[in-house]
PDB file with one MODEL, atoms N, CA, C and O in Angstrom:
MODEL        1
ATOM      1  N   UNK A   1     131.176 106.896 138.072  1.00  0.00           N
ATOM      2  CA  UNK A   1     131.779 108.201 138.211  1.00  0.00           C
ATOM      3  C   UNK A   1     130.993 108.982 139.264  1.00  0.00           C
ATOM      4  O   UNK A   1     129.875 109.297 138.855  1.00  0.00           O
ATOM      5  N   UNK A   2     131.285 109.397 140.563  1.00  0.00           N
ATOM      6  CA  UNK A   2     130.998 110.374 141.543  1.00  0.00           C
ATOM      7  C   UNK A   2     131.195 111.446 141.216  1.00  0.00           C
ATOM      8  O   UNK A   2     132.246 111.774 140.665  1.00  0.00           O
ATOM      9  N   UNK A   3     130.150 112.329 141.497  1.00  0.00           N
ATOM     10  CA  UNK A   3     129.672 113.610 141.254  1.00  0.00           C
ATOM     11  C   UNK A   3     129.462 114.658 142.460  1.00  0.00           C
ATOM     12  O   UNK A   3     128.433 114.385 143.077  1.00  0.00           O
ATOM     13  N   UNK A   4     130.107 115.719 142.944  1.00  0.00           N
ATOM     14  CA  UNK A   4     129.761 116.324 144.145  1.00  0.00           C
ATOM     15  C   UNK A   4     129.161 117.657 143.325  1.00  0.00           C
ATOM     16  O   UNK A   4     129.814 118.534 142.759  1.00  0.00           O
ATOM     17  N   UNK A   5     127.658 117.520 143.449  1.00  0.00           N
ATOM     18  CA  UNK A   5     127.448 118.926 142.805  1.00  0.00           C
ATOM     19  C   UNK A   5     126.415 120.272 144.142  1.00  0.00           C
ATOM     20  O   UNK A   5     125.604 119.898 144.989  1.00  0.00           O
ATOM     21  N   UNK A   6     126.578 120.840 144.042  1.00  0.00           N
ATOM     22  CA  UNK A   6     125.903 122.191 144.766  1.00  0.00           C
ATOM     23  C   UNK A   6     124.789 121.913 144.471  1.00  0.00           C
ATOM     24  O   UNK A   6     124.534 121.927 143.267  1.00  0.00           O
ATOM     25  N   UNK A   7     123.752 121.574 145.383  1.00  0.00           N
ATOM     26  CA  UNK A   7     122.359 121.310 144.748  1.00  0.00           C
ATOM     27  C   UNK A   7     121.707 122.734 145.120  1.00  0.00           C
ATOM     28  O   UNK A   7     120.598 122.973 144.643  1.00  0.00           O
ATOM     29  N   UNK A   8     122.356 123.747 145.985  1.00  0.00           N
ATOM     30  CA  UNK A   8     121.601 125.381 145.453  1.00  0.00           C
ATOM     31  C   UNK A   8     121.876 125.884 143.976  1.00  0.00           C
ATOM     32  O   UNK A   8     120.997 126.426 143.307  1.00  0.00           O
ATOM     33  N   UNK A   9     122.886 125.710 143.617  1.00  0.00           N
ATOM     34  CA  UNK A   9     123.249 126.059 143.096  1.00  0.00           C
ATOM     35  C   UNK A   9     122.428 125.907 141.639  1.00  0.00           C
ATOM     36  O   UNK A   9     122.020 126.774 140.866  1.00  0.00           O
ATOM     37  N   UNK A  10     122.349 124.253 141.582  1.00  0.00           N
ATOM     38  CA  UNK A  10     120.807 123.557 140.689  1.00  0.00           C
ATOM     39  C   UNK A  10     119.634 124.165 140.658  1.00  0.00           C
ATOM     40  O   UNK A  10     118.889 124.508 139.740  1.00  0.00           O
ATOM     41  N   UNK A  11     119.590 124.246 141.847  1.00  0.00           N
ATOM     42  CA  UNK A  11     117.752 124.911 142.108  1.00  0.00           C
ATOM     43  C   UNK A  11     117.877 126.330 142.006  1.00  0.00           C
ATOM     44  O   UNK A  11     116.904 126.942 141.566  1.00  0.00           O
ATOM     45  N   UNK A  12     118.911 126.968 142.337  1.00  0.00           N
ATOM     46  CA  UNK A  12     119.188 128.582 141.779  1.00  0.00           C
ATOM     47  C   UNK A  12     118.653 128.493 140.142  1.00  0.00           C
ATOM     48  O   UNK A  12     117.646 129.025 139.675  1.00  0.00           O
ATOM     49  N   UNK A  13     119.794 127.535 139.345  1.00  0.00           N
ATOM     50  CA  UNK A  13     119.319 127.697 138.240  1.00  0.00           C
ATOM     51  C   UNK A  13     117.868 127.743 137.806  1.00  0.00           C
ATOM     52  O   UNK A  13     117.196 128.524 137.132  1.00  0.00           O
ATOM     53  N   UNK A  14     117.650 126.638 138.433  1.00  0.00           N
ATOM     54  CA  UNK A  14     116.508 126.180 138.191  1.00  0.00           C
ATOM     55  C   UNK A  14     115.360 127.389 138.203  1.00  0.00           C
ATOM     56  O   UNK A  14     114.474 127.710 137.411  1.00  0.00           O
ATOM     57  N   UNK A  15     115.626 127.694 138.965  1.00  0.00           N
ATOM     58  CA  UNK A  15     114.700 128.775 139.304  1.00  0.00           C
ATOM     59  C   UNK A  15     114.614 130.119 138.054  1.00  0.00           C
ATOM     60  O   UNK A  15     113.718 130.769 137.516  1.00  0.00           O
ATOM     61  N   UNK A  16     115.923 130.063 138.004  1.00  0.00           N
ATOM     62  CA  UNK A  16     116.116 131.037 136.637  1.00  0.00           C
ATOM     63  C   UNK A  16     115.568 131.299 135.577  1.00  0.00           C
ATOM     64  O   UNK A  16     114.989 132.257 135.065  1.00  0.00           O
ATOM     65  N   UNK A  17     116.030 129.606 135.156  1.00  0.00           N
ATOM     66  CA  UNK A  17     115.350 129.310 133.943  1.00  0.00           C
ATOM     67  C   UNK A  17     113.241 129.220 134.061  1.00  0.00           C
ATOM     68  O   UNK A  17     112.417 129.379 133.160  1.00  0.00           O
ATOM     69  N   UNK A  18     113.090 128.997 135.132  1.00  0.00           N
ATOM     70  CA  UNK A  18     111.468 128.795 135.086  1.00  0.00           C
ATOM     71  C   UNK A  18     111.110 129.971 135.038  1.00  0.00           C
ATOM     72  O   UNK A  18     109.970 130.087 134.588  1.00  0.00           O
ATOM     73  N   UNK A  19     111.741 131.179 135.393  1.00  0.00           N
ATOM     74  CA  UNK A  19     111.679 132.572 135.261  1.00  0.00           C
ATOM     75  C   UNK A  19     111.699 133.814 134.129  1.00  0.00           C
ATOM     76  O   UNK A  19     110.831 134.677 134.002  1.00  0.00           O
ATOM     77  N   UNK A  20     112.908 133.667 133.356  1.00  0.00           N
ATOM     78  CA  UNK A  20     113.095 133.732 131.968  1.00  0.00           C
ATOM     79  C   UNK A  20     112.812 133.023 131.023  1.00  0.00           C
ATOM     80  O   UNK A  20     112.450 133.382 129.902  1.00  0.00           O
ATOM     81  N   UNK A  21     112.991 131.756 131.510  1.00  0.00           N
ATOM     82  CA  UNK A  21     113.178 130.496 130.127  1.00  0.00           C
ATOM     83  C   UNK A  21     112.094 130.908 129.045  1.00  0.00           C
ATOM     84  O   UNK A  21     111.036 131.500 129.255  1.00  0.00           O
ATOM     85  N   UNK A  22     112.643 130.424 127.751  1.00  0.00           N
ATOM     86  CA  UNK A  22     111.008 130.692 126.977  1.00  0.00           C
ATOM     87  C   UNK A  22     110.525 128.673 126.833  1.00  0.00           C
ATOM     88  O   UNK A  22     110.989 127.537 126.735  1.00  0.00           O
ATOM     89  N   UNK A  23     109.218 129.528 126.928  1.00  0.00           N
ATOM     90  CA  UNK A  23     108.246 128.211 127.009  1.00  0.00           C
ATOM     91  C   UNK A  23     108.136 127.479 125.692  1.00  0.00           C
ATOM     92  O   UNK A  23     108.293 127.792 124.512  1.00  0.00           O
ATOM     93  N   UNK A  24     107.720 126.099 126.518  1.00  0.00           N
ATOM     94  CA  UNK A  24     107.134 125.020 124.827  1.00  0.00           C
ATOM     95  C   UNK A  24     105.998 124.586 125.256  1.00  0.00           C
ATOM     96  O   UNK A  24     105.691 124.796 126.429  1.00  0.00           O
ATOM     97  N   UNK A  25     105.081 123.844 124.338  1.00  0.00           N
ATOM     98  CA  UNK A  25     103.990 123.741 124.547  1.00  0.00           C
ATOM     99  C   UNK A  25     103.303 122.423 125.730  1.00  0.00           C
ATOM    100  O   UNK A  25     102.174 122.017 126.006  1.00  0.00           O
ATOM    101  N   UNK A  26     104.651 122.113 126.154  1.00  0.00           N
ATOM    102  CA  UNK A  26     104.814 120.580 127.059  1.00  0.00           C
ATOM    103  C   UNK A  26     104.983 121.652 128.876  1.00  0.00           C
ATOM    104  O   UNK A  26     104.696 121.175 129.974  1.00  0.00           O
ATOM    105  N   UNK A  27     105.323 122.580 128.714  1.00  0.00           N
ATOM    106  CA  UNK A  27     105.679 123.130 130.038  1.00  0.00           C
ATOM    107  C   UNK A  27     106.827 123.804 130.384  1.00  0.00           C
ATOM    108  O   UNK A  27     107.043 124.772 131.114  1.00  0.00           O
ATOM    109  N   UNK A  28     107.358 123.256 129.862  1.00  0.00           N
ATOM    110  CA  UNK A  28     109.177 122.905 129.909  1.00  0.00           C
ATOM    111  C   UNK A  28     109.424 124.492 129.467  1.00  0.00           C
ATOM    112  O   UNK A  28     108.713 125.146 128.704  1.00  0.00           O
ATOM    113  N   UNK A  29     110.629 124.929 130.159  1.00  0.00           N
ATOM    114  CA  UNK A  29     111.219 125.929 129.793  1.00  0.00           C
ATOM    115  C   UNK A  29     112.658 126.057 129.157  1.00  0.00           C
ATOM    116  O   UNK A  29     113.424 125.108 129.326  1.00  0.00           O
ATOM    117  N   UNK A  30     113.022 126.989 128.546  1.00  0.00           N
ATOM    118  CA  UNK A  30     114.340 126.535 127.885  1.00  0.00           C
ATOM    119  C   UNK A  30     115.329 127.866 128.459  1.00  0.00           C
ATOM    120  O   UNK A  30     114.582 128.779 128.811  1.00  0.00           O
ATOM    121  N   UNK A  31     116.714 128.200 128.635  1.00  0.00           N
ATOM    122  CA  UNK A  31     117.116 129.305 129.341  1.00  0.00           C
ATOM    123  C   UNK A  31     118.895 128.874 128.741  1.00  0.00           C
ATOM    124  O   UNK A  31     119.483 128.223 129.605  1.00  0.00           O
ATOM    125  N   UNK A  32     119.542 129.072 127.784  1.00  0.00           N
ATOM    126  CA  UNK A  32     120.736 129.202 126.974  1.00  0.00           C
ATOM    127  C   UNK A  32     121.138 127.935 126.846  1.00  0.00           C
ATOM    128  O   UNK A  32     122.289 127.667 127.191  1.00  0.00           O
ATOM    129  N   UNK A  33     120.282 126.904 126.328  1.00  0.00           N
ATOM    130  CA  UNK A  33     120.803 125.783 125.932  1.00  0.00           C
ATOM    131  C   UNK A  33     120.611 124.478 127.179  1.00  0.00           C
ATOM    132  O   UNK A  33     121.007 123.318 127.291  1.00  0.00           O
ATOM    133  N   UNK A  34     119.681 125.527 128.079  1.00  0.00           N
ATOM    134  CA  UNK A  34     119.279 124.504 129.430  1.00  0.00           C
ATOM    135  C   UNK A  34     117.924 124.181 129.520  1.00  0.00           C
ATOM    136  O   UNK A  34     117.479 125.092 130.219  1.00  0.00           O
ATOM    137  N   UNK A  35     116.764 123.254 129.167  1.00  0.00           N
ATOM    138  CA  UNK A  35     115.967 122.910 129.564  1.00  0.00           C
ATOM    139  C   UNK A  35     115.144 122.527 131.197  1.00  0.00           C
ATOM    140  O   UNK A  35     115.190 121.436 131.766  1.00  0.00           O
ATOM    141  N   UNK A  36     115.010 122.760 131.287  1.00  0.00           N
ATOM    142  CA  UNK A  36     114.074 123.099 132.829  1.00  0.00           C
ATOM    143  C   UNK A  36     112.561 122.709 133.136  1.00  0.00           C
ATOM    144  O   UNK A  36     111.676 123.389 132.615  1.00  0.00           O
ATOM    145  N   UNK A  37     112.281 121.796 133.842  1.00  0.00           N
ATOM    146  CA  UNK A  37     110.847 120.874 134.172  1.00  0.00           C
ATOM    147  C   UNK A  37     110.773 120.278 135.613  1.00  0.00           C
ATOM    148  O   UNK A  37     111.716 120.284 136.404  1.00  0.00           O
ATOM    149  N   UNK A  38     109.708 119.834 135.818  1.00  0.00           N
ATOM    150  CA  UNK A  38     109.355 119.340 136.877  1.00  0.00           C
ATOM    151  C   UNK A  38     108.586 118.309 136.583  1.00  0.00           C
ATOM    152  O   UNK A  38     108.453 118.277 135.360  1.00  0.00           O
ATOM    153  N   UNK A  39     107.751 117.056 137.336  1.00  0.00           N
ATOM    154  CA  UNK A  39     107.156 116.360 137.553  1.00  0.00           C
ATOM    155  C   UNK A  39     105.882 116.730 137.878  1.00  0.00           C
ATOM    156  O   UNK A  39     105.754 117.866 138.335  1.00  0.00           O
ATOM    157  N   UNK A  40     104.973 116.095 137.764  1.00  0.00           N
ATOM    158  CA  UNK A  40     103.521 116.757 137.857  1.00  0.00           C
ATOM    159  C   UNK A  40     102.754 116.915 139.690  1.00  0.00           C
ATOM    160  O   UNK A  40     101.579 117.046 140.034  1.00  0.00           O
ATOM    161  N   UNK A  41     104.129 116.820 140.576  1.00  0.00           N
ATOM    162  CA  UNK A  41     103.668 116.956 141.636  1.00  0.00           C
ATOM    163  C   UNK A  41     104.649 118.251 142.799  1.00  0.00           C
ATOM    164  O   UNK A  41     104.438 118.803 143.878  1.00  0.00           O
ATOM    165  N   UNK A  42     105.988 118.230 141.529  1.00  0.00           N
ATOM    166  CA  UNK A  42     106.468 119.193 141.513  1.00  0.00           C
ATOM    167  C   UNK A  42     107.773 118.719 142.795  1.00  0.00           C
ATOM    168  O   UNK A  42     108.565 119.529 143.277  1.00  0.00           O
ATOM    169  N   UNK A  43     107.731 117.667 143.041  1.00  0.00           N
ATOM    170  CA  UNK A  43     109.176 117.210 143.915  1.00  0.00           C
ATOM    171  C   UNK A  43     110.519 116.892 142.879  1.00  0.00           C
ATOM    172  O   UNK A  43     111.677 117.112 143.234  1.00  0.00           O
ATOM    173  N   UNK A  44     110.257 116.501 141.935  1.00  0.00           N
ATOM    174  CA  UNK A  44     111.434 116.136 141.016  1.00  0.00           C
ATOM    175  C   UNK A  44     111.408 117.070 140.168  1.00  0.00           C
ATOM    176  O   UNK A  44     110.388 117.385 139.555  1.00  0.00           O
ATOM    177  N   UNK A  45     112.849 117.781 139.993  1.00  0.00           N
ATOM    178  CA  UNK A  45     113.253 118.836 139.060  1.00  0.00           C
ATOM    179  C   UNK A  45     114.425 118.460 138.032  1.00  0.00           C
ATOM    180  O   UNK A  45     115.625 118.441 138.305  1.00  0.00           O
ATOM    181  N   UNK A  46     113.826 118.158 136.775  1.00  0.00           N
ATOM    182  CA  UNK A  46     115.018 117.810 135.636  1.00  0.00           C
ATOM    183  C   UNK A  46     115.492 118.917 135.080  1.00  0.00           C
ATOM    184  O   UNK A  46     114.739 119.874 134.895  1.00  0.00           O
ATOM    185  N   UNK A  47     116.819 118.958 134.727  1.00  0.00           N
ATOM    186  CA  UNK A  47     117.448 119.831 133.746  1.00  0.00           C
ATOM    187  C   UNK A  47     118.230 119.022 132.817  1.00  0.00           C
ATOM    188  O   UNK A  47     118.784 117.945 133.034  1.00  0.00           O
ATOM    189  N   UNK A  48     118.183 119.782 131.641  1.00  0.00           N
ATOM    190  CA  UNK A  48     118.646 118.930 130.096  1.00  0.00           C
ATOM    191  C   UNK A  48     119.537 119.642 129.338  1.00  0.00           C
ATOM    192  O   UNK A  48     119.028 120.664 128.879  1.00  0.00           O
ATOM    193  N   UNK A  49     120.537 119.493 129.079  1.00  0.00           N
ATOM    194  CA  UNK A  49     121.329 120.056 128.128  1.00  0.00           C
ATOM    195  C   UNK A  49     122.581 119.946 128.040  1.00  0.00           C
ATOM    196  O   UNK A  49     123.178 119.718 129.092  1.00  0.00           O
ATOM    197  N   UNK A  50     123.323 120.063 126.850  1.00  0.00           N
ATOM    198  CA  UNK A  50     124.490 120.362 126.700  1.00  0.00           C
ATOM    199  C   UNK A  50     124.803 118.376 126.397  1.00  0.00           C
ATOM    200  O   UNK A  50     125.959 118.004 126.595  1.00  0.00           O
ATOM    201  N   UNK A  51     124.061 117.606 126.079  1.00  0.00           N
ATOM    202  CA  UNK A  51     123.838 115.956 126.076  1.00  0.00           C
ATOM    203  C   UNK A  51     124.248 115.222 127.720  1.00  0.00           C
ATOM    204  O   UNK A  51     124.994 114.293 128.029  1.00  0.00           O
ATOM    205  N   UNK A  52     123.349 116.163 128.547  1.00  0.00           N
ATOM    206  CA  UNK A  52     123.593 115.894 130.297  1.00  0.00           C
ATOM    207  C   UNK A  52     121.917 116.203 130.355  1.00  0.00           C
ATOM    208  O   UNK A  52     121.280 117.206 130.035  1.00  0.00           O
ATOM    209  N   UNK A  53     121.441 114.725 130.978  1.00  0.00           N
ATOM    210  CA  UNK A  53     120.556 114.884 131.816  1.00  0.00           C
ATOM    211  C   UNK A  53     120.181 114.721 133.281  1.00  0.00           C
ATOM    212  O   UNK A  53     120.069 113.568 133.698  1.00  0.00           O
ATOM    213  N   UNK A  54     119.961 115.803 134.166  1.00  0.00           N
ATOM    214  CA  UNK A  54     119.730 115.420 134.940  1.00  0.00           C
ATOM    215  C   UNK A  54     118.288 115.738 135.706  1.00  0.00           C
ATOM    216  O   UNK A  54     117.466 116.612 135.429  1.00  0.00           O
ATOM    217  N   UNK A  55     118.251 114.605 136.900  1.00  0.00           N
ATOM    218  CA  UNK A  55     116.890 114.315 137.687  1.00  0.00           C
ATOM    219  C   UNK A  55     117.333 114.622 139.122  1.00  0.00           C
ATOM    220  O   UNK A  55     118.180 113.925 139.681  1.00  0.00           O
ATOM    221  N   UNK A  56     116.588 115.966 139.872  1.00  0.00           N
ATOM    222  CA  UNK A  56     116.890 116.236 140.951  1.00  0.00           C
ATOM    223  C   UNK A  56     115.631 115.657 142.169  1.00  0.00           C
ATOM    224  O   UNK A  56     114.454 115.766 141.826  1.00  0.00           O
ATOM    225  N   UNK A  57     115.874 115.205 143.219  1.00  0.00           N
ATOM    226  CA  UNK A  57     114.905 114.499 143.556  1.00  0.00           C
ATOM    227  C   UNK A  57     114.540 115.129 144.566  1.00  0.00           C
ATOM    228  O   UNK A  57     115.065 116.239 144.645  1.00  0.00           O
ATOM    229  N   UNK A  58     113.504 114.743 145.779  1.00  0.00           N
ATOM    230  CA  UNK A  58     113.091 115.053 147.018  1.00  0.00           C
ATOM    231  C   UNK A  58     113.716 114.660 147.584  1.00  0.00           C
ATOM    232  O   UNK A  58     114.046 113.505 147.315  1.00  0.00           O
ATOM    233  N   UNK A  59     114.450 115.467 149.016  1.00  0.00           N
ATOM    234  CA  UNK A  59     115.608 114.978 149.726  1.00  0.00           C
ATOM    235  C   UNK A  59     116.873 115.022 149.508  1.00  0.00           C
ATOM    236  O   UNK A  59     117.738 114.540 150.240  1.00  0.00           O
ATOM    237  N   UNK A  60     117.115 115.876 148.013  1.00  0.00           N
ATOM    238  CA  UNK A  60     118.421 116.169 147.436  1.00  0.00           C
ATOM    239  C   UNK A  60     119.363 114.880 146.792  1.00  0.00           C
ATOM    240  O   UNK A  60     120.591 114.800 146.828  1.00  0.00           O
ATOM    241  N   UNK A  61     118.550 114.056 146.289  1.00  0.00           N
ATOM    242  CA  UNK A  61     118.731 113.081 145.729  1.00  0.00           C
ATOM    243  C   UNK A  61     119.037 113.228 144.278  1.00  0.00           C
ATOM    244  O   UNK A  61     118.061 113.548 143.600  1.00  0.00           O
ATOM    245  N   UNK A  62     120.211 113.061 143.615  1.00  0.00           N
ATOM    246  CA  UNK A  62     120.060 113.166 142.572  1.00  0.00           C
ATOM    247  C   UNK A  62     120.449 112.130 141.442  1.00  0.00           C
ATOM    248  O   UNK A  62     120.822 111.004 141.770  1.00  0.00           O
ATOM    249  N   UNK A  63     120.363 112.511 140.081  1.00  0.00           N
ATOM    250  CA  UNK A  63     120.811 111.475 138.858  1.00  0.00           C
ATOM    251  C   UNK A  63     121.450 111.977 137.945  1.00  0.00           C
ATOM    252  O   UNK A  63     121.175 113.171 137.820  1.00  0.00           O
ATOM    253  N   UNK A  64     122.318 111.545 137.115  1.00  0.00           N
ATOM    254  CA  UNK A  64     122.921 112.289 136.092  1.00  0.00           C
ATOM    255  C   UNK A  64     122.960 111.131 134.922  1.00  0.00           C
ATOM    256  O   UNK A  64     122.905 109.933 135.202  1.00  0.00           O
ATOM    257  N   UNK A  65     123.065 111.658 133.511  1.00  0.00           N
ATOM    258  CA  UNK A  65     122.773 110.731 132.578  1.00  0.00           C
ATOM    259  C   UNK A  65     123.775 111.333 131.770  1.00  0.00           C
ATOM    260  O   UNK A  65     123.218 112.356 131.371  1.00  0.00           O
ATOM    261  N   UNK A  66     125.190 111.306 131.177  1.00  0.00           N
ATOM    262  CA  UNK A  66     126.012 111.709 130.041  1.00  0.00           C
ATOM    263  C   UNK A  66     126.756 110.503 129.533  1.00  0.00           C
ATOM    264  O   UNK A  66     126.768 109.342 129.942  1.00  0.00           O
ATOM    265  N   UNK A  67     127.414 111.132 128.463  1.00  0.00           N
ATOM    266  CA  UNK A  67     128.427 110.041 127.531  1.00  0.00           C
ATOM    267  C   UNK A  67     129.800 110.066 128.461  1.00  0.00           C
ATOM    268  O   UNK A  67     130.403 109.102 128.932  1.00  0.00           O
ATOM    269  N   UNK A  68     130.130 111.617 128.582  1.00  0.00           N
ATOM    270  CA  UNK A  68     131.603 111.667 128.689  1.00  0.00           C
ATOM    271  C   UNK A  68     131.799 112.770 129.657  1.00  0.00           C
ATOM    272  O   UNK A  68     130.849 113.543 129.779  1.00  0.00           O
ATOM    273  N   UNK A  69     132.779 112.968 130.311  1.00  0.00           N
ATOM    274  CA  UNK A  69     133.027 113.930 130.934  1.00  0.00           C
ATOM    275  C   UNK A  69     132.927 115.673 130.600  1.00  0.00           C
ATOM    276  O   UNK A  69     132.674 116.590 131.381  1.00  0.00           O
ATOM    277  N   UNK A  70     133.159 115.697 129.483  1.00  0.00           N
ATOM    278  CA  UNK A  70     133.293 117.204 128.369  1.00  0.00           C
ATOM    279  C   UNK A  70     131.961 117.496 128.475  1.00  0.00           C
ATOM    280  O   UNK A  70     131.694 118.671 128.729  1.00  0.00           O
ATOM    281  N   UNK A  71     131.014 116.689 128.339  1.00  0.00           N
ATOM    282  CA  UNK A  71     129.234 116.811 128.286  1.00  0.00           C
ATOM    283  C   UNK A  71     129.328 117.588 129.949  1.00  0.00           C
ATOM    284  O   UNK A  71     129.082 118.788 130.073  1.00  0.00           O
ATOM    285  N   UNK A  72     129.604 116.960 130.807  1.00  0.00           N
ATOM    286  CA  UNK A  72     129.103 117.401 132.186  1.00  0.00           C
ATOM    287  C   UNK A  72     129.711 118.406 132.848  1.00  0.00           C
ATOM    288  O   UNK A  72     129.198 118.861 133.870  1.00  0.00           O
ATOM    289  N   UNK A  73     130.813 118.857 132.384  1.00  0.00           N
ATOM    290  CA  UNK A  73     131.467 120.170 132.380  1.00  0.00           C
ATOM    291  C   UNK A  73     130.718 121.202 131.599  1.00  0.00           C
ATOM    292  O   UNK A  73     130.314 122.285 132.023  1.00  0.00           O
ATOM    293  N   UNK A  74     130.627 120.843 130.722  1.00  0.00           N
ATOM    294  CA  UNK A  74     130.058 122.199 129.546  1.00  0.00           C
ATOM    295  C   UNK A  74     128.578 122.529 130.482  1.00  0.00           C
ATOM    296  O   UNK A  74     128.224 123.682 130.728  1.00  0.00           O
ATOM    297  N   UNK A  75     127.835 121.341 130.925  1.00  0.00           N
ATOM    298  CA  UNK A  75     126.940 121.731 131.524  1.00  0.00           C
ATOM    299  C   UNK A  75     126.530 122.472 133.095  1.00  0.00           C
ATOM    300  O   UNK A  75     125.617 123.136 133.586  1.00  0.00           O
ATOM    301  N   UNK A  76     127.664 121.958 133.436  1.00  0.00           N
ATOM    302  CA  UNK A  76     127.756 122.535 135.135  1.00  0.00           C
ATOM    303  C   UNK A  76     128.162 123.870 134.748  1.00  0.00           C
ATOM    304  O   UNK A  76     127.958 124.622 135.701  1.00  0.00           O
ATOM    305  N   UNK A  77     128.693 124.538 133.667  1.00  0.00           N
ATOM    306  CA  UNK A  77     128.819 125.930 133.667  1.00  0.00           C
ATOM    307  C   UNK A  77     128.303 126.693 133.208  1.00  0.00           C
ATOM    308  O   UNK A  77     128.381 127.891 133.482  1.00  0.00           O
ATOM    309  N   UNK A  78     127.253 125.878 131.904  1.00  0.00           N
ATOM    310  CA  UNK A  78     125.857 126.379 131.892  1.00  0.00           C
ATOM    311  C   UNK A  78     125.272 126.787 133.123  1.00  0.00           C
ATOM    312  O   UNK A  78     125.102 127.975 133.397  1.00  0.00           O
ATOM    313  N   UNK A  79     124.877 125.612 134.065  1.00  0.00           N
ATOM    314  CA  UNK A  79     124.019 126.243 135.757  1.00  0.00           C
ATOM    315  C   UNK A  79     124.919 126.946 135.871  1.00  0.00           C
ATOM    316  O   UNK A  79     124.333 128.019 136.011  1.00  0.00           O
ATOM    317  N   UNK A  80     126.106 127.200 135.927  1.00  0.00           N
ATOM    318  CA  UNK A  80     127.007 128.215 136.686  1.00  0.00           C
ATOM    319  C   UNK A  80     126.434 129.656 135.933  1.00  0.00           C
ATOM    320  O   UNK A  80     125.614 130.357 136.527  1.00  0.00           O
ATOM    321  N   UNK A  81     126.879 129.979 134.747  1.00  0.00           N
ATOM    322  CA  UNK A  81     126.717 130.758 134.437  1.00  0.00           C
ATOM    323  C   UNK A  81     125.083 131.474 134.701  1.00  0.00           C
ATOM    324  O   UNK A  81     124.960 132.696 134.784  1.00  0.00           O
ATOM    325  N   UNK A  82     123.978 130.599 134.805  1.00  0.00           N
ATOM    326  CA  UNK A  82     122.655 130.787 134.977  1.00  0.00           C
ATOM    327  C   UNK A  82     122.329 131.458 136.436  1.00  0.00           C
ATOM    328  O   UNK A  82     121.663 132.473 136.640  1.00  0.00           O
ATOM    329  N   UNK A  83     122.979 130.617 137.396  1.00  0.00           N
ATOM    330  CA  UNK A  83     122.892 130.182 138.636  1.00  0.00           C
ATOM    331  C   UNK A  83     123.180 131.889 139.095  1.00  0.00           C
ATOM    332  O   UNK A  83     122.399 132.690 139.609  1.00  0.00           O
ATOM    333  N   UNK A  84     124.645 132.058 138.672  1.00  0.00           N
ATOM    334  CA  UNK A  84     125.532 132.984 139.105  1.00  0.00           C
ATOM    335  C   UNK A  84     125.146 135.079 138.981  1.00  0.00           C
ATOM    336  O   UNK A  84     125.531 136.164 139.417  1.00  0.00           O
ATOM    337  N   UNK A  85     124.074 134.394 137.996  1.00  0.00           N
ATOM    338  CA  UNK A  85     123.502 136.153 137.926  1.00  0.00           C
ATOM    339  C   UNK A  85     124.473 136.951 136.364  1.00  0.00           C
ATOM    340  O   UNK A  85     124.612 138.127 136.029  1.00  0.00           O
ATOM    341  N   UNK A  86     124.987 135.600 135.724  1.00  0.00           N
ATOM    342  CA  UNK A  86     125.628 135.696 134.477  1.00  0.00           C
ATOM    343  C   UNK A  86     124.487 136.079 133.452  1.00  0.00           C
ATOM    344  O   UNK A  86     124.555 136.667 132.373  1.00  0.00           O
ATOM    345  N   UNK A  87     123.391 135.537 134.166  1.00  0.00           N
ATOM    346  CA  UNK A  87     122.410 135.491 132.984  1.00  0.00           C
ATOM    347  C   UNK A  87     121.604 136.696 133.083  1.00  0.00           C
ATOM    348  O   UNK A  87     121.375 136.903 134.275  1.00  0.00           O
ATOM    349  N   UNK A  88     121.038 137.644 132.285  1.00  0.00           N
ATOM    350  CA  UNK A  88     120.735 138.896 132.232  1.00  0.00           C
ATOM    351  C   UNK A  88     119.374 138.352 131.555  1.00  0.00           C
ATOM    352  O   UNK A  88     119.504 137.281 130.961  1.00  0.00           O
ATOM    353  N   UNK A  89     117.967 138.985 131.556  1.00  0.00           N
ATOM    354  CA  UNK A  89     117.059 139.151 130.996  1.00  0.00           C
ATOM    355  C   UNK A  89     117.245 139.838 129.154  1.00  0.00           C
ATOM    356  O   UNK A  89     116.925 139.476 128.021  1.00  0.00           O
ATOM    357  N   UNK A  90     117.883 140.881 129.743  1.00  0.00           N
ATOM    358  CA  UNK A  90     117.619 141.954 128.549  1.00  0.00           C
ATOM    359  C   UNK A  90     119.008 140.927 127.418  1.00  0.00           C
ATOM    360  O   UNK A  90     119.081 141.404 126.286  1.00  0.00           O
ATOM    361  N   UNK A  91     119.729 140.011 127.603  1.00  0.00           N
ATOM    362  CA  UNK A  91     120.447 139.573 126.446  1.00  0.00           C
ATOM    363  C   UNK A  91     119.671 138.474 126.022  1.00  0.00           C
ATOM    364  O   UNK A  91     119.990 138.113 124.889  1.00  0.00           O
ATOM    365  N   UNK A  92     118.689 137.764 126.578  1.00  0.00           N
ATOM    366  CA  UNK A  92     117.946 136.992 126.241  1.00  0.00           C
ATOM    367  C   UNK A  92     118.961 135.508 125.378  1.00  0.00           C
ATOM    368  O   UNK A  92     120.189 135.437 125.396  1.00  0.00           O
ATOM    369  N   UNK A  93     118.224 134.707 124.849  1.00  0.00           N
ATOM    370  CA  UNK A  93     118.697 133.781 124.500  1.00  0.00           C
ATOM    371  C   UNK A  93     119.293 133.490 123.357  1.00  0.00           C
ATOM    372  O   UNK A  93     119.763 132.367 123.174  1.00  0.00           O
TER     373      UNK A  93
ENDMDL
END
């Protein structure tokens, strides 16, 4: 299954969530059901949720890991909604 996804749009999130997210004791941030991490050198950026994982790479390389299509929708509008400035501080999680 081919995937055309906005990789600003990823790293927008991304950014979000490392911003708001609340923390766990591994690093990882969490931001409405989206998990948010990096690699310990900080080129690879994973996001987790919604039963969609994905691995964003150096060079805009990416990976995706789901069951079904419904998983990777629910999740691309998670980043959407994150990405998009949907996500407010003050409503928190």
């Amino acid at each position: 299954m081919k995937n055309d996804i906005d990789q600003r749009l990823v790293l927008d999130a991304f950014e979000t969530i490392i911003e708001y997210g609340k923390p766990d004791d591994e690093g990882r941030r969490t931001l409405e059901g989206i998990t948010a991490y990096t690699d310990f050198d900080g080129y690879t950026v994973f996001l987790e949720g919604q039963g969609v994982n994905m691995r964003l790479e150096f060079h805009n390389k990416y990976h995706l890991d789901y069951e079904n299509e419904r998983q990777f929708e629910n999740f691309m509008k998670a980043i959407e909604n994150i990405s998009k400035g949907h996500y407010t501080p003050e409503r928190g999680e």
